[in-house]
Structures are given as structure tokens and as C-alpha cells.
mmCIF file as Biopython writes it, N, C-alpha, C and O atoms, coordinates in Angstrom:
data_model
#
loop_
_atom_site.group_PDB
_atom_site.id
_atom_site.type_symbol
_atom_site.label_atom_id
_atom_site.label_alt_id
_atom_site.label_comp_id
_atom_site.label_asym_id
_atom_site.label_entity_id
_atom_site.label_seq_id
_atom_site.pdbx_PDB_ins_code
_atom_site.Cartn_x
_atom_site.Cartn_y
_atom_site.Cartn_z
_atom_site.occupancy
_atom_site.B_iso_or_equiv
_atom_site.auth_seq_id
_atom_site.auth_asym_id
_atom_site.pdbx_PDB_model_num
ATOM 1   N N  . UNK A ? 1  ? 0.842  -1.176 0.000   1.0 0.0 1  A 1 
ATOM 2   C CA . UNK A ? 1  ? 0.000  0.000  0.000   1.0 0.0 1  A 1 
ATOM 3   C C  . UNK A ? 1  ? 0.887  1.239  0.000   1.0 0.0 1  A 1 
ATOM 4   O O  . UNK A ? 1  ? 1.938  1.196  0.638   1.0 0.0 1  A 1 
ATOM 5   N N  . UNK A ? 2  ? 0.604  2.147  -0.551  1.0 0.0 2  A 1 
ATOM 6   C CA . UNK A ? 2  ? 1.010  3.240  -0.330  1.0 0.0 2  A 1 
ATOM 7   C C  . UNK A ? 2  ? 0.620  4.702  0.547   1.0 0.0 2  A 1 
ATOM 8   O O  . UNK A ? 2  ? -0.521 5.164  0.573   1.0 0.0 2  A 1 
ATOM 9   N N  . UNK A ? 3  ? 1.647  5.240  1.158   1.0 0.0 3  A 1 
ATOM 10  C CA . UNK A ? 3  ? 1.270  5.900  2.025   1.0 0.0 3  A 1 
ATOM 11  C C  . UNK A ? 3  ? 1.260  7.417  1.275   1.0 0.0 3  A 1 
ATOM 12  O O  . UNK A ? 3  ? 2.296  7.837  0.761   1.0 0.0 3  A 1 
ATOM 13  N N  . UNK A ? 4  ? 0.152  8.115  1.254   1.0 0.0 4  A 1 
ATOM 14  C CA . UNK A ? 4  ? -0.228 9.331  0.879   1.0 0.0 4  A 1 
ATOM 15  C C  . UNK A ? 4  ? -0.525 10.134 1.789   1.0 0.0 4  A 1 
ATOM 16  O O  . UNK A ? 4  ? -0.435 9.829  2.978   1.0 0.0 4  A 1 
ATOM 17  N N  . UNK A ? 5  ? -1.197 12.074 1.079   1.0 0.0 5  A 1 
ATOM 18  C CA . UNK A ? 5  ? -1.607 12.947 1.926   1.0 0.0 5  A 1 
ATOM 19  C C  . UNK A ? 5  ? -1.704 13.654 0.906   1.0 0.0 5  A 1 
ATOM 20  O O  . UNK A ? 5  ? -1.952 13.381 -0.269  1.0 0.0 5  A 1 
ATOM 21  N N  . UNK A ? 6  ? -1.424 14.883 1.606   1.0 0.0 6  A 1 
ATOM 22  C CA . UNK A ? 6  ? -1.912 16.160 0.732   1.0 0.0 6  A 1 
ATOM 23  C C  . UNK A ? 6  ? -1.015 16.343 -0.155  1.0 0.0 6  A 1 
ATOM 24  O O  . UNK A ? 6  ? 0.027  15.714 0.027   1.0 0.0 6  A 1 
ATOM 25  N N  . UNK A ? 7  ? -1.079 17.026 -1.096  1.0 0.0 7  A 1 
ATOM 26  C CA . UNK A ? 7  ? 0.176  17.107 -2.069  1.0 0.0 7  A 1 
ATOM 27  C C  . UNK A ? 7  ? 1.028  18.262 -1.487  1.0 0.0 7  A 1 
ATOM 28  O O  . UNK A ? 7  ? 0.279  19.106 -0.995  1.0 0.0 7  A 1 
ATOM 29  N N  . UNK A ? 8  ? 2.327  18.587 -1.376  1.0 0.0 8  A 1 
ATOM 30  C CA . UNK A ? 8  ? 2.852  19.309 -1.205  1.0 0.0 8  A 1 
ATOM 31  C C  . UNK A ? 8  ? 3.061  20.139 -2.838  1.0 0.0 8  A 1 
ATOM 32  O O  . UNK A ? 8  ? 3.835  19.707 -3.692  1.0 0.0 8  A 1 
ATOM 33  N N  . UNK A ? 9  ? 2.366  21.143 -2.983  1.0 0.0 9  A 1 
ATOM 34  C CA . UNK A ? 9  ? 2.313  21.896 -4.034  1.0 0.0 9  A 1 
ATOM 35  C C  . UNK A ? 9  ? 3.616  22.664 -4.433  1.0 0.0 9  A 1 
ATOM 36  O O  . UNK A ? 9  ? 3.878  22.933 -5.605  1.0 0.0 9  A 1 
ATOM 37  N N  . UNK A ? 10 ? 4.248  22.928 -3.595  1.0 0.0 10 A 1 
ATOM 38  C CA . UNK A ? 10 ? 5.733  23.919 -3.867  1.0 0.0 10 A 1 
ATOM 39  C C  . UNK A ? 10 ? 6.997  22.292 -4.571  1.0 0.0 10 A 1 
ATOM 40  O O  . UNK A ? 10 ? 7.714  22.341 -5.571  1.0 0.0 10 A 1 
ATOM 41  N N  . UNK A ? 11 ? 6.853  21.268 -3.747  1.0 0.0 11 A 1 
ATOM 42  C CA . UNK A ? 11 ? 7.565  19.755 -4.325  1.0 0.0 11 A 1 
ATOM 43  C C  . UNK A ? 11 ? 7.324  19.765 -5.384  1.0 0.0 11 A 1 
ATOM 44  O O  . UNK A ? 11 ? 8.143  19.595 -6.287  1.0 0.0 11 A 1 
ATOM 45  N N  . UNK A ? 12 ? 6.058  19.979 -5.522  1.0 0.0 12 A 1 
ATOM 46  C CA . UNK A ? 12 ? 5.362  18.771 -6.802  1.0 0.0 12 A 1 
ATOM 47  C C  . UNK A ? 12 ? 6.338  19.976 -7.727  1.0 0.0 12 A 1 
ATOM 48  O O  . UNK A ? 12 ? 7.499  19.660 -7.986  1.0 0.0 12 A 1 
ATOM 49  N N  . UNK A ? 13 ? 5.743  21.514 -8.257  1.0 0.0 13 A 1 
ATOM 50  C CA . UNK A ? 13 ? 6.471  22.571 -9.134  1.0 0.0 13 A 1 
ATOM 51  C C  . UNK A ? 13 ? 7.765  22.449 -8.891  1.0 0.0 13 A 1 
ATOM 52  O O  . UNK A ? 13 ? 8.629  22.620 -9.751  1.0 0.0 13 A 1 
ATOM 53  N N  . UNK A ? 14 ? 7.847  22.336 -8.444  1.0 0.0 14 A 1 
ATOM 54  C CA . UNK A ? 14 ? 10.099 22.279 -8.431  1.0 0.0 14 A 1 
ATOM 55  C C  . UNK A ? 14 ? 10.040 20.629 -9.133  1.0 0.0 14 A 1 
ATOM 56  O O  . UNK A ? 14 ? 10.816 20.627 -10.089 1.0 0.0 14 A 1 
ATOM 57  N N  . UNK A ? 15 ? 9.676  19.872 -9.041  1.0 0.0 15 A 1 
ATOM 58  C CA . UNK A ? 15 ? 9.770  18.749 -10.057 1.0 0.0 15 A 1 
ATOM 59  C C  . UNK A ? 15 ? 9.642  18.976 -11.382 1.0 0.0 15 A 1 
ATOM 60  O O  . UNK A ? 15 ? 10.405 18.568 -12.257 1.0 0.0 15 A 1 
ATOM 61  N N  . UNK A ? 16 ? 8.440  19.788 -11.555 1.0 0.0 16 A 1 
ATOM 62  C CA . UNK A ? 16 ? 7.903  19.935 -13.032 1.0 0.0 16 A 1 
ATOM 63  C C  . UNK A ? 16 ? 8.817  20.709 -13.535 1.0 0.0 16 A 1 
ATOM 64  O O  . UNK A ? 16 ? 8.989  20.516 -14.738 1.0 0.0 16 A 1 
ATOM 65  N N  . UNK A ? 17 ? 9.437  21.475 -13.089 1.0 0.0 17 A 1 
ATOM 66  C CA . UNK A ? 17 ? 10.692 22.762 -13.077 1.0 0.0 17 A 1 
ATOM 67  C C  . UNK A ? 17 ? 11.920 22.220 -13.566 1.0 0.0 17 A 1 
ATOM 68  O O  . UNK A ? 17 ? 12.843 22.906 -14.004 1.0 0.0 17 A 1 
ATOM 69  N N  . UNK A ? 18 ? 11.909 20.886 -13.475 1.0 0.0 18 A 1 
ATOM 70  C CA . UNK A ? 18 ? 13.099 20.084 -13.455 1.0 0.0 18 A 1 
ATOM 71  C C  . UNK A ? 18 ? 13.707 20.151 -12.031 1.0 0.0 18 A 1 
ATOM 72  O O  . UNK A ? 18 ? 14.816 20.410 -12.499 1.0 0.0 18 A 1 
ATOM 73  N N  . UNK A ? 19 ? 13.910 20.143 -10.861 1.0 0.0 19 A 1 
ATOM 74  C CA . UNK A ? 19 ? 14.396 20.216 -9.882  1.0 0.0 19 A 1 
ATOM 75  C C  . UNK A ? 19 ? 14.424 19.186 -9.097  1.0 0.0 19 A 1 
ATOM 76  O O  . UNK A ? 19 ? 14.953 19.164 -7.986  1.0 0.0 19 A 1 
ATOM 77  N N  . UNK A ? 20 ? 13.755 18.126 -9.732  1.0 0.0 20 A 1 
ATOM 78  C CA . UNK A ? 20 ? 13.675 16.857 -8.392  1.0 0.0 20 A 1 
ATOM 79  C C  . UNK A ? 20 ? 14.272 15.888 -8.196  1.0 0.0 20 A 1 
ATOM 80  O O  . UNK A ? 20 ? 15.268 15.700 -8.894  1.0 0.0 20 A 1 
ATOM 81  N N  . UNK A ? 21 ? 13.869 14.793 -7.071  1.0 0.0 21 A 1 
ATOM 82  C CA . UNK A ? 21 ? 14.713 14.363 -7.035  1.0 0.0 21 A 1 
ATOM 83  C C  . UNK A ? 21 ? 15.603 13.367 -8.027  1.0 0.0 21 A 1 
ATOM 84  O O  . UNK A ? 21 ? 14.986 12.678 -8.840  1.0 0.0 21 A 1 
ATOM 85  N N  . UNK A ? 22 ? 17.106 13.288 -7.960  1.0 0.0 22 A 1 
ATOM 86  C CA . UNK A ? 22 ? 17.471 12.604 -9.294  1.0 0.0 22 A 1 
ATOM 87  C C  . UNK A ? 22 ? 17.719 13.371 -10.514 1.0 0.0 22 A 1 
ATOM 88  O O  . UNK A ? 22 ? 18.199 12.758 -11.468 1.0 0.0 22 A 1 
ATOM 89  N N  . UNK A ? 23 ? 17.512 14.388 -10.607 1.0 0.0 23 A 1 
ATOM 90  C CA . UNK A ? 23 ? 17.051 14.715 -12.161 1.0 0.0 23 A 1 
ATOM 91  C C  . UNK A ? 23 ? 18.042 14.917 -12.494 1.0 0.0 23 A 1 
ATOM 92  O O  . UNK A ? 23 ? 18.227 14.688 -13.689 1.0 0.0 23 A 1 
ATOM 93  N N  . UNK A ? 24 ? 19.091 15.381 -11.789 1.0 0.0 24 A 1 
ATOM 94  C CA . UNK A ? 24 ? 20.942 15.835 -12.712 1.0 0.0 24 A 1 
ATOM 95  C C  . UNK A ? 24 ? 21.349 14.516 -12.945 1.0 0.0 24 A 1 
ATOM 96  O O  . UNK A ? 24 ? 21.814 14.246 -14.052 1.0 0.0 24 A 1 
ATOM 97  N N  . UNK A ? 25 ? 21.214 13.304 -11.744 1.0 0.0 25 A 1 
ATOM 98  C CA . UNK A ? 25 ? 21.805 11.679 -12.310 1.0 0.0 25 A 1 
ATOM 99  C C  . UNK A ? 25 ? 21.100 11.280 -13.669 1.0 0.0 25 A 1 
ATOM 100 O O  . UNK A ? 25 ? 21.801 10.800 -14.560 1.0 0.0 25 A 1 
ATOM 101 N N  . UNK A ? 26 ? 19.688 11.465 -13.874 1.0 0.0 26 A 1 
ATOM 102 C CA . UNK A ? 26 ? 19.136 10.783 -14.855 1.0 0.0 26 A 1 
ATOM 103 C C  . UNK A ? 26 ? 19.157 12.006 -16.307 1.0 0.0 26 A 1 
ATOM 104 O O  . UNK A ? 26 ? 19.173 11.396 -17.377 1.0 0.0 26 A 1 
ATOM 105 N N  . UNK A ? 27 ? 19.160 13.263 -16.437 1.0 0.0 27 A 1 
ATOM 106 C CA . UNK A ? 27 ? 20.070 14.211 -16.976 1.0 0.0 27 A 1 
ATOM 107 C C  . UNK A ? 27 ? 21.343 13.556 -17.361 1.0 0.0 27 A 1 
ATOM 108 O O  . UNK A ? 27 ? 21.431 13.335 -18.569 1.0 0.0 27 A 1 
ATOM 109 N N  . UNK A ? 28 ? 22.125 13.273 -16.796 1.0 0.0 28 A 1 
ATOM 110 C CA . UNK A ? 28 ? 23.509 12.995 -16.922 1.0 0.0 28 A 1 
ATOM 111 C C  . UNK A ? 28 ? 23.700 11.681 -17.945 1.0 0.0 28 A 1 
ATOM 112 O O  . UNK A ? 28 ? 24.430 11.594 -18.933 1.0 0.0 28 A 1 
ATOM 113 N N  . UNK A ? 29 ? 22.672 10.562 -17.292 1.0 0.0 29 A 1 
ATOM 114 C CA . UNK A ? 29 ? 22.275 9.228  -18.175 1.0 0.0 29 A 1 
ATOM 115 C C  . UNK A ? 29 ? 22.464 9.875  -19.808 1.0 0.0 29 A 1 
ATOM 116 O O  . UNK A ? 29 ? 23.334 9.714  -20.664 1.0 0.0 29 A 1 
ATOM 117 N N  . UNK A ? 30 ? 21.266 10.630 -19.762 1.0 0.0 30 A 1 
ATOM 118 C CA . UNK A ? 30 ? 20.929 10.696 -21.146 1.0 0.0 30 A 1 
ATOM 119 C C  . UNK A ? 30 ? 21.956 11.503 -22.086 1.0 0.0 30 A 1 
ATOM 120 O O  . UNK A ? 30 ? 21.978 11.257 -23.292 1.0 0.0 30 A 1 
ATOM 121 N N  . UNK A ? 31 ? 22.715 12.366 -21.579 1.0 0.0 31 A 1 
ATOM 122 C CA . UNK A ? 31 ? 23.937 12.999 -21.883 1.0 0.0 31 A 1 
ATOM 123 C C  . UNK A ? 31 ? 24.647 11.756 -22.259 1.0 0.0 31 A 1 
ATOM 124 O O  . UNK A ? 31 ? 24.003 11.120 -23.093 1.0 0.0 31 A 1 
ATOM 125 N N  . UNK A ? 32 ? 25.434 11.367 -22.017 1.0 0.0 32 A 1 
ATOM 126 C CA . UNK A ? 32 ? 26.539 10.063 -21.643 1.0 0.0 32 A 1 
ATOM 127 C C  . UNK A ? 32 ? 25.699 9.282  -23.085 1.0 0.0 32 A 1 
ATOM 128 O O  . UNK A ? 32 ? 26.133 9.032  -24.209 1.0 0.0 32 A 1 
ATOM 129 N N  . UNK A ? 33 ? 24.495 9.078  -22.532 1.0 0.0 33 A 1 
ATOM 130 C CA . UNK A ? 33 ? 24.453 8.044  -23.915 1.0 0.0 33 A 1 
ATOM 131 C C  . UNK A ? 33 ? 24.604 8.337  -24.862 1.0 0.0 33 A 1 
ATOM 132 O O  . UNK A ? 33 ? 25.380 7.969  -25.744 1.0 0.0 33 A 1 
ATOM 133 N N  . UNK A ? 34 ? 23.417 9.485  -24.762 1.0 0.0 34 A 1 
ATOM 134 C CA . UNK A ? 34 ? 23.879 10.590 -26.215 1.0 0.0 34 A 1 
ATOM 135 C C  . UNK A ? 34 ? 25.169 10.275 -26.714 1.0 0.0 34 A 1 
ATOM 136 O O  . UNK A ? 34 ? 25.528 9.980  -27.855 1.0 0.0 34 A 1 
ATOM 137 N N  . UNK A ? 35 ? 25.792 10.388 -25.667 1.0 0.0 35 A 1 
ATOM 138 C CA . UNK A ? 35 ? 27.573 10.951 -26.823 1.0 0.0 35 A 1 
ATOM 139 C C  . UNK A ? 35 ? 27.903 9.109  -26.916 1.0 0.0 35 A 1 
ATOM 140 O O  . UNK A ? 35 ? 28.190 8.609  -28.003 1.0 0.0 35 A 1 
ATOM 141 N N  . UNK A ? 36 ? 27.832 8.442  -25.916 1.0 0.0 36 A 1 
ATOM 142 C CA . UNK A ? 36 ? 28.022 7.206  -26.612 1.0 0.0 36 A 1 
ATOM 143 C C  . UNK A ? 36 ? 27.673 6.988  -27.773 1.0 0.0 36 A 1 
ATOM 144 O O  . UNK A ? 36 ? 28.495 6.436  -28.504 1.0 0.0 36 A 1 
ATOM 145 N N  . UNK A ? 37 ? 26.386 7.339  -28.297 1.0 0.0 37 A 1 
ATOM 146 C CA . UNK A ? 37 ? 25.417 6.542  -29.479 1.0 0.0 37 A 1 
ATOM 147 C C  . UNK A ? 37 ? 26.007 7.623  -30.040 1.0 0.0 37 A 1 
ATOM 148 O O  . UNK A ? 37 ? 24.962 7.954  -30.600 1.0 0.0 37 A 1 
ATOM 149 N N  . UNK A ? 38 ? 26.872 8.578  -30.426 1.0 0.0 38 A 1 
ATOM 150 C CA . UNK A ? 38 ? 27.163 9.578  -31.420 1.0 0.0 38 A 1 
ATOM 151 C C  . UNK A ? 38 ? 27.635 8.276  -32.889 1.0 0.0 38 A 1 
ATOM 152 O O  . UNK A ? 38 ? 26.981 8.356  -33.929 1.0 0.0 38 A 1 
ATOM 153 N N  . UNK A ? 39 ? 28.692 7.266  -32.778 1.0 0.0 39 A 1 
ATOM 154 C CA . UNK A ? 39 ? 29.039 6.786  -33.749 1.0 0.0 39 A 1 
ATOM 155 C C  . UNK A ? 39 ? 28.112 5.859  -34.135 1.0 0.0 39 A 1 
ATOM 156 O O  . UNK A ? 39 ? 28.436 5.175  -35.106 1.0 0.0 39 A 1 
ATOM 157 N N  . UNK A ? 40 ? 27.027 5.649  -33.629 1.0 0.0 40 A 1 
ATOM 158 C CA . UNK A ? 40 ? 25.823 5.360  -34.022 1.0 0.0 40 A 1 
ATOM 159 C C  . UNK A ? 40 ? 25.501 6.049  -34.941 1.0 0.0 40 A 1 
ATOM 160 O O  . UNK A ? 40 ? 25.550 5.410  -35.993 1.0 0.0 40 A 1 
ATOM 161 N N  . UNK A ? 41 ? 25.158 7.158  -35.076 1.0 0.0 41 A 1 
ATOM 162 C CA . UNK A ? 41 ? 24.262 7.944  -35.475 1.0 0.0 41 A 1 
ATOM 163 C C  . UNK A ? 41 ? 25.347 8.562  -36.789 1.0 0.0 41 A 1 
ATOM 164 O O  . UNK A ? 41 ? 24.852 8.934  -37.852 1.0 0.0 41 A 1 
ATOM 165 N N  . UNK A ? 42 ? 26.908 8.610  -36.539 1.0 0.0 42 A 1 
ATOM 166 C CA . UNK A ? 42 ? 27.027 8.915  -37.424 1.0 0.0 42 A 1 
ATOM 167 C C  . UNK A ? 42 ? 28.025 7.603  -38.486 1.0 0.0 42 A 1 
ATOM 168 O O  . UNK A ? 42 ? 28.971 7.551  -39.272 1.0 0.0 42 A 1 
ATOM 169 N N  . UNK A ? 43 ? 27.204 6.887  -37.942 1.0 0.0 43 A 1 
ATOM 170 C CA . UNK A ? 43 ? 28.136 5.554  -39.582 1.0 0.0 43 A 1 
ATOM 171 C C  . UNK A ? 43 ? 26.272 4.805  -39.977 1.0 0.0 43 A 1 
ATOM 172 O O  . UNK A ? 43 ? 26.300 3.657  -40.421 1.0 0.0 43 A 1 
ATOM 173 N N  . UNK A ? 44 ? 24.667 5.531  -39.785 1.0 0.0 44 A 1 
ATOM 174 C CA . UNK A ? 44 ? 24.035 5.458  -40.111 1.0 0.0 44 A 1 
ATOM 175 C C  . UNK A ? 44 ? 23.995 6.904  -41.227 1.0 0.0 44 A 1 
ATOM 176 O O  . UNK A ? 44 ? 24.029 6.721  -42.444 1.0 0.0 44 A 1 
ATOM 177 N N  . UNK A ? 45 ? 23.940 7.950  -40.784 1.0 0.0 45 A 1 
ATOM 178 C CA . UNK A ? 45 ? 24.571 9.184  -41.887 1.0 0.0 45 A 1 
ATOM 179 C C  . UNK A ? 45 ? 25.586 8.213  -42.683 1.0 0.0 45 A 1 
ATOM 180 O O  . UNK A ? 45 ? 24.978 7.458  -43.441 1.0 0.0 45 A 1 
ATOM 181 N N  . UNK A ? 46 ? 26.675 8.089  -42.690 1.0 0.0 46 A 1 
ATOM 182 C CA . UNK A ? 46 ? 27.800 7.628  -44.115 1.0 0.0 46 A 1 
ATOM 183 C C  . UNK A ? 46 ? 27.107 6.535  -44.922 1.0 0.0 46 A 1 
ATOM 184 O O  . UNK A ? 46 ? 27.546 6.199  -46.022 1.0 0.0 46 A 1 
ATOM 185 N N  . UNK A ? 47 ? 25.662 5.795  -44.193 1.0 0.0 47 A 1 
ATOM 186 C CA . UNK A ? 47 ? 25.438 4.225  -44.774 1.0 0.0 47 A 1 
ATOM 187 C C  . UNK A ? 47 ? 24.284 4.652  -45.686 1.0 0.0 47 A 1 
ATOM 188 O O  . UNK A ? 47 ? 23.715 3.820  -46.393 1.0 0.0 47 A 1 
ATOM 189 N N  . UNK A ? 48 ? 23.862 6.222  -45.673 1.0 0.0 48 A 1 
ATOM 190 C CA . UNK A ? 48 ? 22.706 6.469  -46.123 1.0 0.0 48 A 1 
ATOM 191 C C  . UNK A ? 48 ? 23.271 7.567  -47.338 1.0 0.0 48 A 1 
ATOM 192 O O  . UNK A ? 48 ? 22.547 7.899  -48.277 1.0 0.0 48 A 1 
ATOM 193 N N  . UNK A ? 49 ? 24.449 7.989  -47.191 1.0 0.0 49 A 1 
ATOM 194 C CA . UNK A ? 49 ? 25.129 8.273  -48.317 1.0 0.0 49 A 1 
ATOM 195 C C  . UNK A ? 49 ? 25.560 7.585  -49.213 1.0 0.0 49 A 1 
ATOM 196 O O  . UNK A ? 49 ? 25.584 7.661  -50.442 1.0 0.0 49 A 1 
ATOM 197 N N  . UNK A ? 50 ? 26.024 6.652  -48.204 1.0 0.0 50 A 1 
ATOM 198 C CA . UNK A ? 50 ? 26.819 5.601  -49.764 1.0 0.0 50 A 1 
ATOM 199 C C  . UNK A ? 50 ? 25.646 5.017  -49.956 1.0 0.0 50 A 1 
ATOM 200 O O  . UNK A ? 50 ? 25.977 4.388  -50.961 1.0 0.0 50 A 1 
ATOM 201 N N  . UNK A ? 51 ? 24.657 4.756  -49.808 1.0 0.0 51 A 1 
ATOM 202 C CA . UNK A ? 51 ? 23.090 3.754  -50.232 1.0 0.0 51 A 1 
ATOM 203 C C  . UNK A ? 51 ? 22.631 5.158  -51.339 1.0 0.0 51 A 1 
ATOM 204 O O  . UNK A ? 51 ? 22.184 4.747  -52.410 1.0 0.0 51 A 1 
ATOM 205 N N  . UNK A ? 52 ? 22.660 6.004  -51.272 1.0 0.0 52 A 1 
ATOM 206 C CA . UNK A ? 52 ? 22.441 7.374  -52.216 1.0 0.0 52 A 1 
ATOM 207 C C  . UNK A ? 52 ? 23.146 7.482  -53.410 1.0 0.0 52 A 1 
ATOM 208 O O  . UNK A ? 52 ? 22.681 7.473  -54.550 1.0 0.0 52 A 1 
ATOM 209 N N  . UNK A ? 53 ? 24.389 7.591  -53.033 1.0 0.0 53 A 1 
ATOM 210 C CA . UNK A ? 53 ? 25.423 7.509  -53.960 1.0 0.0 53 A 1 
ATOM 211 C C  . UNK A ? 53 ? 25.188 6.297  -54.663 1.0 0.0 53 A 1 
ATOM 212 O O  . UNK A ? 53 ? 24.703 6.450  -55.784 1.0 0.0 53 A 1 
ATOM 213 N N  . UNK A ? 54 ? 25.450 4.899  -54.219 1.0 0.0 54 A 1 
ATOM 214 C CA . UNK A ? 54 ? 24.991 4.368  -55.232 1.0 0.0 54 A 1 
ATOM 215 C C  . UNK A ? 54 ? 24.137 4.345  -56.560 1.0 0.0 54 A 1 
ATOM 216 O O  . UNK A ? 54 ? 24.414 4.270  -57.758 1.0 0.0 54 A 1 
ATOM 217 N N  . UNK A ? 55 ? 22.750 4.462  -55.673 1.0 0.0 55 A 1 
ATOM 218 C CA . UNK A ? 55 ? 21.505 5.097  -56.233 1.0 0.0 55 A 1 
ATOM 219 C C  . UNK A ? 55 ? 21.742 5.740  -57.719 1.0 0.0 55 A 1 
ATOM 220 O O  . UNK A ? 55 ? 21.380 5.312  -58.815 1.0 0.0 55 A 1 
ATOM 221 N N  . UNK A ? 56 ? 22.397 6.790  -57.412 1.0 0.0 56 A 1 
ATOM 222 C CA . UNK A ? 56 ? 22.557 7.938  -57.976 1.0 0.0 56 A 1 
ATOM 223 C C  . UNK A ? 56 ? 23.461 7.530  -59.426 1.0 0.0 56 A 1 
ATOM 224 O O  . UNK A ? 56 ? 23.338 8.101  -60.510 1.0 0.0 56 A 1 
ATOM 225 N N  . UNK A ? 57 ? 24.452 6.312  -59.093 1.0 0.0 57 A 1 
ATOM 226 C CA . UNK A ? 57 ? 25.269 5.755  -60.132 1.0 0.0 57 A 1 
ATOM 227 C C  . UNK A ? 57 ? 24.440 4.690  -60.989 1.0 0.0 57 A 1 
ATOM 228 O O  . UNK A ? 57 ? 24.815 4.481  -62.143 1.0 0.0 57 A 1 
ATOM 229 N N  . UNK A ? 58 ? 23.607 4.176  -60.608 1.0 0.0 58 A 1 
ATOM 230 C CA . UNK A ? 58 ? 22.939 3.503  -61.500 1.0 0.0 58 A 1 
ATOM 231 C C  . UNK A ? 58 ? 22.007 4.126  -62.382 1.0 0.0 58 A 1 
ATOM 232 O O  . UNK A ? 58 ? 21.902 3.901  -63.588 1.0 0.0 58 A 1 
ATOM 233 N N  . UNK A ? 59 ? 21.338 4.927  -61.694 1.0 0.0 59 A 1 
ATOM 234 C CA . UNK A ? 59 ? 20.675 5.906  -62.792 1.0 0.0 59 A 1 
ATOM 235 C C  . UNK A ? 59 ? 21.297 6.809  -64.140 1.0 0.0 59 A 1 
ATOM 236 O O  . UNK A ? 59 ? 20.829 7.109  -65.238 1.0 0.0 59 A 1 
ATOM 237 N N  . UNK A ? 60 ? 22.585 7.066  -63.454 1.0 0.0 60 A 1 
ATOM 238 C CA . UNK A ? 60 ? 22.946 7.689  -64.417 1.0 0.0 60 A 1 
ATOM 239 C C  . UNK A ? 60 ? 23.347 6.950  -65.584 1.0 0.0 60 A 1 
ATOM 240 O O  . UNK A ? 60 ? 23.724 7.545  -66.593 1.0 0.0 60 A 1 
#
């Protein structure tokens, strides 16, 4: 069960604000991956060039 009450209204807005709890660790997550998945993102860019380029040689 969970234990409830009134809402603390000033908590709850500093959450929505970004301010709560956690939010710079899980902020930080998504940073970090971000730049992990960068060579992701960019040898899908070079695979969609050379799939273009090809393209582009057969037509002609």
C-alpha cells in the first residue's frame, strides 16, 4: 500500500521545473548516452550516403 496525503504543491512545481529528485543523475544518463550513441548515429549518416550515392550511379 502506499502511504499518501496532501500534495505538497511547492515539491510537486520544483519537479515539473526540473528540480527533483534525481534529475541531474538521470540528466547525466541521457547525456553520456547521447555521446556514446554519437558513432551510431554517425556511420548510419555515411550508410545512407553511400546507399544514395549508389543510387545515384545507376541511374545515371
Amino acid at each position: 500500500a502506499y502511504d499518501f496525503g496532501e500534495i505538497d504543491w511547492d515539491e510537486f512545481w520544483q519537479v515539473v521545473k526540473g528540480d527533483g529528485p534525481c534529475n541531474r543523475e538521470r540528466l547525466k544518463a541521457r547525456n553520456d548516452a547521447w555521446d556514446k550513441g554519437a558513432w551510431v548515429r554517425e556511420a548510419a549518416v555515411a550508410y545512407a550516403e553511400k546507399k544514395s550515392q549508389r543510387k545515384e550511379s545507376k541511374v545515371a
